[in-house]
VEXMAR-651529 format. One record per residue (C-alpha): residue in three letters; x, y, z. Coordinates in steps of 0.1 Angstrom, whole numbers, plus 5000, padded with zeros to 4 digits. Example, Ala and Ser with C-alpha at 12.3 -4.5 7.8 and 13.67 -1.06 7.14 Angstrom:
% VEXMAR-651529
ALA512349555078 SER513749895071 
//
This chain:
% VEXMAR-651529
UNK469011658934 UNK468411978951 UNK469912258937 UNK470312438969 UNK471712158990 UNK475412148992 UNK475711788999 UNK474211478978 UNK471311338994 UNK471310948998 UNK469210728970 UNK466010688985 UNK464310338989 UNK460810468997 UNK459210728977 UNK459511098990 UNK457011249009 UNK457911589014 UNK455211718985 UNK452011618989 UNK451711218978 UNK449111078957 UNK447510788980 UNK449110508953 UNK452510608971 UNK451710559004 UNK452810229019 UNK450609989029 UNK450209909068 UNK451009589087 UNK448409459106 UNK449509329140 UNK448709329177 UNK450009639184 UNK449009859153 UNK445609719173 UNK446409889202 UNK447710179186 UNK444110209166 UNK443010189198 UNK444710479213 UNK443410699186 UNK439910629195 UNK440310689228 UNK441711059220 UNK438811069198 UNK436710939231 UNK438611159251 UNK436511499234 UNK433311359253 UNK432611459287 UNK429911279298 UNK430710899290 UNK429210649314 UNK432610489320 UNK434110859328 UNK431310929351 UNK431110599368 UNK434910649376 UNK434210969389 UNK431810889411 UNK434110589432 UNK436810839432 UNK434911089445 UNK434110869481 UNK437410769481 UNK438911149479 UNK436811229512 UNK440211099528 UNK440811439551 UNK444811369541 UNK443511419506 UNK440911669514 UNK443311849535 UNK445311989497 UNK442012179496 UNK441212419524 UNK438112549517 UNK436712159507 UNK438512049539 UNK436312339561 UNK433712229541 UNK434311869552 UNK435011979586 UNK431412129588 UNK429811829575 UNK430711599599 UNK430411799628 UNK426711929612 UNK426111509613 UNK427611429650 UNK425211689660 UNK422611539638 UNK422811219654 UNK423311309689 UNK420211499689 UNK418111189675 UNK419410959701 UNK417511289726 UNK414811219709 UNK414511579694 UNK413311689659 UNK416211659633 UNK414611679601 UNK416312009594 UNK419911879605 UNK419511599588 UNK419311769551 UNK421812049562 UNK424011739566 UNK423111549537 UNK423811869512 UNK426811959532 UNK428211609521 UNK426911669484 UNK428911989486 UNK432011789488 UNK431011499471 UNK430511719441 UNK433611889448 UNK435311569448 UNK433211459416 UNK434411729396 UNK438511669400 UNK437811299394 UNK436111369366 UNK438911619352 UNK441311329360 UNK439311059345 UNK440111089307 UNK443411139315 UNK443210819335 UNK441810619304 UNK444210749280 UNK447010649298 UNK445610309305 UNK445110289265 UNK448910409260 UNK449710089287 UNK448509849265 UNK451409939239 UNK453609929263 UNK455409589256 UNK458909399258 UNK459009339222 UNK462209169207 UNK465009409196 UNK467809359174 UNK470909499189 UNK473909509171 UNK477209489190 UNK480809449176 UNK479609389141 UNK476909129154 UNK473309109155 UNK471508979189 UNK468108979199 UNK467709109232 UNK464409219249 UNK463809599247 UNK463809659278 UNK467409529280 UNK468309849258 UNK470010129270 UNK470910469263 UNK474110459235 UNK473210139224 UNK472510079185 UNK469509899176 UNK467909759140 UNK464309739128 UNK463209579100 UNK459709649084 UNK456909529101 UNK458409519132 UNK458209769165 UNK460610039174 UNK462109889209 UNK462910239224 UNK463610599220 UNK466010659196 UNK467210849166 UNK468110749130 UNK471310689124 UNK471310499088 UNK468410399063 UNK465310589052 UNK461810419062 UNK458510509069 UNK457410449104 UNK453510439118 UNK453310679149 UNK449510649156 UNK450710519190 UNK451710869201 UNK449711059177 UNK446710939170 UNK446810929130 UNK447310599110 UNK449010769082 UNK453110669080 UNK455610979085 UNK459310919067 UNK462010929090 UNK466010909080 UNK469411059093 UNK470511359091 UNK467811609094 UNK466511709128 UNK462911719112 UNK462711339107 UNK465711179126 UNK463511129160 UNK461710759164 UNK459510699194 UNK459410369216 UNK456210139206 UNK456010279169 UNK456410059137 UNK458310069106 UNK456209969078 UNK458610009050 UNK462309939049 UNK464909929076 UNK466110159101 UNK469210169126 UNK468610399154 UNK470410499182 UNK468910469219 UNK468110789233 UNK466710699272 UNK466710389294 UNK463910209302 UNK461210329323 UNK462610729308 UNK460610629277 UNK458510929254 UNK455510709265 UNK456210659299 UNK456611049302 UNK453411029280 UNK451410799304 UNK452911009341 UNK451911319323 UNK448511229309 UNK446811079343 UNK448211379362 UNK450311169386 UNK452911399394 UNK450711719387 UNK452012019406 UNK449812309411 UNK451012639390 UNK452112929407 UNK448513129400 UNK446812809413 UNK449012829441 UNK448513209450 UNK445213149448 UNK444912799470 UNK446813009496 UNK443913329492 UNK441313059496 UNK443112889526 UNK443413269540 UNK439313379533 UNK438713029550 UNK440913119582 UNK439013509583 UNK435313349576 UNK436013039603 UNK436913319633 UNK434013569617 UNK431413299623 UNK433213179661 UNK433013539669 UNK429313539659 UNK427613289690 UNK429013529716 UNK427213849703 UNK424613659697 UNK424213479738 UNK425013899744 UNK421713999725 UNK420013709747 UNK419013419720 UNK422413179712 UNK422513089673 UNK422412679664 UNK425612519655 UNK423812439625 UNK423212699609 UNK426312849620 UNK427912589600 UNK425812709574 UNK426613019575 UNK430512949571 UNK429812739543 UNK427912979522 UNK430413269530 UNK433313059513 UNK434213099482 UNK433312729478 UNK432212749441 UNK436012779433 UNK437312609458 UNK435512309446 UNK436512379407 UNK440012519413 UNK441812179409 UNK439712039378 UNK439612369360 UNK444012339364 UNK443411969353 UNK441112009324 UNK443712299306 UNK445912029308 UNK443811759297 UNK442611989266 UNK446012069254 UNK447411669251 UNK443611599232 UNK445211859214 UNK448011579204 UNK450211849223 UNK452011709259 UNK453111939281 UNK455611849305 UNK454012059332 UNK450812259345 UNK453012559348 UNK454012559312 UNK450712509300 UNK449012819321 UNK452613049311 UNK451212999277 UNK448313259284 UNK450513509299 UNK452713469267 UNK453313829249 UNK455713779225 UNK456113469198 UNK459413369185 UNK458913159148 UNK461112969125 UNK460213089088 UNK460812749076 UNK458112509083 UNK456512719101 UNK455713029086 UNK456412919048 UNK455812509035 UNK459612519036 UNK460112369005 UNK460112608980 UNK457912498950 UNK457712628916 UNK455812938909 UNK456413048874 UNK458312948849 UNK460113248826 UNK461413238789 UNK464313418782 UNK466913448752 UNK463913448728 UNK462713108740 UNK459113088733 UNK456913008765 UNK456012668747 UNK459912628745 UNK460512738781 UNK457912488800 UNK459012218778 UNK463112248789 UNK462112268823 UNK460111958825 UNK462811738807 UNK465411908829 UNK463111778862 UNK462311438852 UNK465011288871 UNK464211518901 UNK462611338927 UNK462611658953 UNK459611848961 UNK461112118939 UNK461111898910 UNK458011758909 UNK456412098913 UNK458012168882 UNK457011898864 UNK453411988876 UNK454112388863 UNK455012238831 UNK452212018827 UNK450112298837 UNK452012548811 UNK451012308782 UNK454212118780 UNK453511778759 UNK453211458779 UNK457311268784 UNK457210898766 UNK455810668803 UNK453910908820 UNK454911218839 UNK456711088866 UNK459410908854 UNK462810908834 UNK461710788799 UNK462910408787 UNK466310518766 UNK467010848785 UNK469710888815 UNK469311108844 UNK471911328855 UNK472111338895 UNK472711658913 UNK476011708925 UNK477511928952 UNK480412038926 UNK478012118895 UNK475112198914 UNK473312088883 UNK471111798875 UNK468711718844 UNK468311458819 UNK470311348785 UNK468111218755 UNK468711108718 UNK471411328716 UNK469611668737 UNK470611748772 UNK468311968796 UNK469912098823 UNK468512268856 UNK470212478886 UNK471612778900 UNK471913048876 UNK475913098881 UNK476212708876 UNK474312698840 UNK475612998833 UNK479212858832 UNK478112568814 UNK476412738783 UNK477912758750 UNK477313078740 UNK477013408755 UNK474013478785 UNK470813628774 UNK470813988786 UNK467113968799 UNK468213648828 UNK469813878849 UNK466614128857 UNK464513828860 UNK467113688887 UNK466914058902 UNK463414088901 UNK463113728917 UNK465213778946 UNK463514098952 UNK460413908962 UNK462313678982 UNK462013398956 UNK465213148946 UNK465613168906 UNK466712858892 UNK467712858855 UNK467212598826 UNK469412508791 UNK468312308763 UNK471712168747 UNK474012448755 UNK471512728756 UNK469612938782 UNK466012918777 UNK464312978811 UNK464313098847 UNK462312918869 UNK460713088899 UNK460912908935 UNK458413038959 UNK458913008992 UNK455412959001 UNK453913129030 UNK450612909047 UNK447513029041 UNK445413159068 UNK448913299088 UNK447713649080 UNK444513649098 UNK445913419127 UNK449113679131 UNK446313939130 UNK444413779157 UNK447813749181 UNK448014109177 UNK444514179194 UNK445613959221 UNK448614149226 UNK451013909218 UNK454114029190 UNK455313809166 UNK458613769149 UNK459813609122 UNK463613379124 UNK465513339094 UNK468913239077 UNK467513449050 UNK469013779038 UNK467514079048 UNK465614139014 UNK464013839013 UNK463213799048 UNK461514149044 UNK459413989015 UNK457913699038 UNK457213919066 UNK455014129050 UNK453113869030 UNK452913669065 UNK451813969083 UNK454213969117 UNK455214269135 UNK458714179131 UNK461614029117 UNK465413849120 UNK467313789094 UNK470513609085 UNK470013449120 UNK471913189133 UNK471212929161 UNK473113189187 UNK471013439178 UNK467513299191 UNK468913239226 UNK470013609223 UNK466913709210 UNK465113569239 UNK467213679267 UNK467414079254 UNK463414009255 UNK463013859287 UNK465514099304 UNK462814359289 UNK460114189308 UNK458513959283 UNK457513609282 UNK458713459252 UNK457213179237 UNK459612979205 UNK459112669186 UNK461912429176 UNK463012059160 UNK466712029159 UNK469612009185 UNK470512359179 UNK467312459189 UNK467812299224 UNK469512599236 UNK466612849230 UNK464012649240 UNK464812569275 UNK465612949275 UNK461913019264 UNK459213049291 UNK457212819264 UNK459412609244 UNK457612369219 UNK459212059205 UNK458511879174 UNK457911509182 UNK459511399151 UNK462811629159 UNK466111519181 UNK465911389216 UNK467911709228 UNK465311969216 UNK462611729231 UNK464811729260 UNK465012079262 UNK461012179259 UNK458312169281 UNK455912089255 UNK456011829226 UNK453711819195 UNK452711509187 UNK452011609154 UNK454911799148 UNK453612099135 UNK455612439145 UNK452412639138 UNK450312489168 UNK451812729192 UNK449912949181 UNK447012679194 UNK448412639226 UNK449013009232 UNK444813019228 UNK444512699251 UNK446412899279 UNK444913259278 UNK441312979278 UNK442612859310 UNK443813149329 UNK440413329312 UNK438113009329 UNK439813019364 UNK439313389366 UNK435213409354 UNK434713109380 UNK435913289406 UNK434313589397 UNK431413429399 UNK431813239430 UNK432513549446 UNK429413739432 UNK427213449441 UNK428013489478 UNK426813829475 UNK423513669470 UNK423913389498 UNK424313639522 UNK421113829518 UNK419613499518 UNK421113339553 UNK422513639572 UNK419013799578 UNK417213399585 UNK420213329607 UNK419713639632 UNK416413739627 UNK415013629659 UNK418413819676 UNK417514109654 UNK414414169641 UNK415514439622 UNK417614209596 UNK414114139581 UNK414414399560 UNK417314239543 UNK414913959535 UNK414514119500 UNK413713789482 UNK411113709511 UNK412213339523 UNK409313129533 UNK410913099570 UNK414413119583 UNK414712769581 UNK413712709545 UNK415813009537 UNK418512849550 UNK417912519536 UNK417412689504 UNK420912879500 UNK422912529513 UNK421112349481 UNK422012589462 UNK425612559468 UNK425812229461 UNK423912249430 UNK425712519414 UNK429112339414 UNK427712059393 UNK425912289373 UNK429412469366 UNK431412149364 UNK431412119325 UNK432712509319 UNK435112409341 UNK436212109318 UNK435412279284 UNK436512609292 UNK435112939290 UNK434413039252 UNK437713229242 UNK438013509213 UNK441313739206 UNK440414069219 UNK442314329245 UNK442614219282 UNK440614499288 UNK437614369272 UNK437914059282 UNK438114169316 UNK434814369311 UNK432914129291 UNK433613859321 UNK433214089348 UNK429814169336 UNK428713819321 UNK430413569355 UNK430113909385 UNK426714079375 UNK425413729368 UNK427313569396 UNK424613799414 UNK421813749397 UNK421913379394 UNK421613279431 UNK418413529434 UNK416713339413 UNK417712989422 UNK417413029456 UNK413613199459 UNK412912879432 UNK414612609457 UNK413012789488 UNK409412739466 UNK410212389462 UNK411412319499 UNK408412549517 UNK405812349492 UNK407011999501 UNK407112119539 UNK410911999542 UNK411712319564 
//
């Protein structure tokens, strides 16, 4: 009964929930063994925000003895030199015990060496751990339920895992979707708290790209649904869910892989620096220990982001699906940050999308008393979210309560449906007809002439970017009702805070220009499209891309597909057609077009994190080097004493000291890594400042200290 829809919508069997429900309309859930498991899943995305669960560590630790593997360790360079070093530091350990020398001092160089990679190892394991348990939750909904496929007119029941893609399947309440599909026929609620977390039931019906998609291992808990297959076994939502979420076929992103290759390169220079060492060294008369030329090399590499590199890539991932967003790929999630120009949908994105009653206007003399009570008779019989917020306006206005309560056709009264052809609908009573829709529609239908004053109200409301709607009380205009197409709250100041991260919005409607003019500025975006059509956005994207911009968009329906495998970031609605799910590399669980905004934040986080951690690990070997480059040579070259400038007990202790602290400070740094450097909208340039002087001038300052307090610790226990 939708006055702006040019088709009839089918009679509903469950109760609308477009407008925001009371909880007595909500349908009641069906307990069963896998609503269990889907609780289940929720819990352990709500587990999944903790970092330091026993179960998570105690995973992380096995995994981190079995990652010593050198064809594992070898994917990390500087880890693998580190490695390297370790066991030769221990062959030499070992060899000179069995000569009966003193190898107290090789013996912890050795043992911290280790720790150095064990943490190393610790911290990746423990970025891949909650993915690990969440995808292990998501396998216990994995099952080969019973499916009802219908073939030639009949009905069969076939495991779901015979289903494939084309094939036409029905569910009945209670029971669990067998596979990816979409709607075809019926109108249901379905519980998706398998793939997103939240117990509450989302509609779903043909026919709208917004609610036609079904996921694999949902349930219908009210009514019937016939759905379509969308993917073969084993090509599942969930099994792309489960792959993604334990990082099994993670690839590293092009900046991780830039800087894997720099680390592999500062590894090369530092390994034939520290070779070349020994012989100037025998030249000066006094050869330098293996030892603490191992040392040496270890506290020159950059091993602070060596050993974080992989979790910190991890972990951006791992924080965008707790976000109930799945990306399909590392690459997509870390393009995010670089993102400088957003593409949105008006509808459902930037407005409610359903435009809702706002005011309700008397003309032709009407009274206001006269005018609220028209339109609430006229929207009895409206069951859209446009109706009811005019019922709710009317009660508002004053309007007297309808015989039964307000939400319901009164005993003895007929409703009048919406039709394509009238593009009317209201309610007939003793006798009196009310009668709501578009203005030209009631307009043709009145008895008498039109009250002068509708037309400037019609104006004035289409000026603002409104839809006016008008109202008749047997034969007569009394009223213009104002439909507001709602912008959300809170856009303003979230559109402001893109624009001090540099990133340019713009707005996509259908809209004419006047009215898309109207929502822009109450939304606050730079910019705006109007009377766009689905072309347009893979235009819009290319002209932009050609310019040099990475374009980020946000879609639900087939003709979305198009534009967003055009996008660098293309976001999918989960509840939206297989095709535009398809064509993304991200899917919102939840379905909510505004969380790009989110995962823009989430990527800038991650690109912000990899960058102070390296900063810092580079400053800190500033540090290291004043520690264990004067200790190392000082008998070679008394003169490097003077670089002694945080005066080491002895060289040995000194050495000692800076090797601990390596190790140390990469567990000390492993839960930024996993949390994520705190992120706030603001230039690049001041981000850049504000990290070079918090992660580089502390990067400095943070070995000083920790070093002179380790070298206090070792000298006083007389370990060196």
């Amino acid at each position: 009964m939708r006055e702006q829809d040019e088709q009839p919508r089918p009679p509903r069997t469950v109760p609308q929930r477009d407008a925001a429900p009371t909880r007595g309309l909500e349908p009641p859930l069906v307990r069963t063994p896998e609503t269990d498991a889907m609780t289940s899943v929720a819990a352990s995305r709500r587990a999944g925000t903790q970092v330091w669960t026993w179960p998570l560590v105690r995973s992380a630790i096995v995994h981190s003895f079995r990652k010593l593997d050198p064809r594992w360790m070898v994917r990390n360079p500087v880890m693998f030199v580190v490695e390297g070093g370790s066991v030769l530091v221990t062959f030499w350990a070992f060899r000179d015990l069995f000569q009966g020398k003193d190898v107290g001092f090789a013996f912890q160089i050795a043992v911290w060496l280790w720790f150095t990679v064990l943490f190393a190892n610790f911290a990746e394991a423990m970025a891949e751990a909650r993915g690990k348990a969440q995808a292990d939750t998501l396998r216990a909904t994995k099952k080969d339920t019973p499916a009802r496929r219908l073939r030639n007119g009949s009905e069969e029941m076939v495991p779901s895992s015979q289903l494939r893609r084309g094939d036409i399947a029905l569910v009945r309440e209670g029971e669990i979707v067998p596979g990816d599909g979409e709607v075809i026929e019926g109108i249901a609620y379905v519980n998706e708290a398998a793939i997103t977390g939240e117990s509450a039931p989302v509609l779903k019906e043909p026919g709208t790209d917004i609610r036609s998609g079904v996921t694999g291992g949902t349930q219908v808990v009210s009514d019937w649904l016939k759905i379509r297959i969308t993917a073969d076994p084993g090509e599942t939502f969930l099994d792309r869910m489960i792959t993604l979420v334990e990082g099994a076929q993670r690839q590293k992103t092009p900046n991780e892989v830039a800087l894997t290759i720099l680390l592999a390169g500062l590894s090369i220079i530092f390994l034939l620096v520290v070779v070349s060492l020994q012989p100037f060294a025998i030249y000066a008369g006094e050869a330098v220990s293996t030892i603490v030329l191992v040392a040496l090399l270890v506290c020159l590499l950059p091993t602070t982001i060596g050993a974080l590199l992989s979790a910190i890539g991890i972990a951006g991932m791992d924080r965008v699906t707790r976000f109930n967003v799945l990306a399909m790929s590392g690459r997509a999630v870390e393009t995010s940050g670089d993102v400088d120009v957003l593409l949105l949908d008006k509808t459902g994105t930037i407005t409610y999308g359903n435009r809702l009653a706002a005011e309700i206007i008397p003309v032709g003399g009407a009274t206001q008393e006269e005018a609220a009570h028209a339109a609430l008779w006229a929207s009895l019989g409206d069951d859209t979210p446009e109706g009811k917020s005019i019922v709710a306006l009317a009660r508002q206005a004053g309007a007297a309560p309808p015989p039964g309560g307000w939400d319901a056709v009164p005993a003895g009264a007929e409703a009048i449906p919406f039709s394509a052809e009238t593009r009317m609908s209201g309610v007939r009573r003793n006798g009196s007809t009310w009668m709501k829709g578009a203005v030209d529609a009631i307009t043709a239908s009145l008895d008498g002439e039109t009250p002068p004053d509708v037309q400037d109200q019609t104006d004035r409301i289409s000026r603002e970017g409104g839809t006016p709607l008008a109202v008749s009380e047997n034969g007569r205009m009394v009223a213009v009702v104002y439909l507001k197409d709602t912008v959300k709250p809170g856009l303003h100041a979230r559109f402001d805070e893109l624009r001090r991260m540099g990133i340019r919005t713009i707005m996509i409607t259908g809209d004419n220009p006047l009215t898309a003019a109207t929502i822009a500025e109450d939304a606050g975006v730079d910019d705006f499209v109007a009377e766009a059509k689905p072309e347009d956005k893979i235009r819009i994207i290319r002209e932009l891309q050609a310019e040099g911009h990475l374009v980020a968009m946000s879609g639900d329906g087939t003709n979305d597909a198009p534009a967003l495998a055009q996008a660098d970031v293309g976001l999918a609605m989960n509840s939206g057609t297989a095709a535009a799910k398809e064509a993304a590399n991200m899917v919102d669980l939840d379905s909510n077009p505004t969380k790009i905004i989110e995962v823009v934040r989430i990527g800038k986080q991650l690109l912000i994190t990899r960058g102070a951690i390296t900063t810092f690990s580079i400053a800190n070997d500033v540090a290291k080097y004043f520690a264990i480059i004067p200790a190392a040579f000082v008998a070679t070259y008394p003169e490097l004493g003077k670089l002694n400038i945080m005066h080491l007990a002895t060289p040995q202790s000194a050495i000692l000291s800076a090797v601990i602290f390596n190790a140390l400070i990469i567990i000390a740094l492993i839960p930024l890594a996993l949390r994520g450097v705190a992120y706030r909208a603001a230039p690049a340039a001041e981000l850049l400042a504000r990290n070079l002087l918090v992660y580089g001038i502390g990067g400095v300052i943070v070995p000083f200290i920790g070093i002179k307090a380790i070298d206090l610790i070792v000298s006083s226990l007389g370990l060196a």
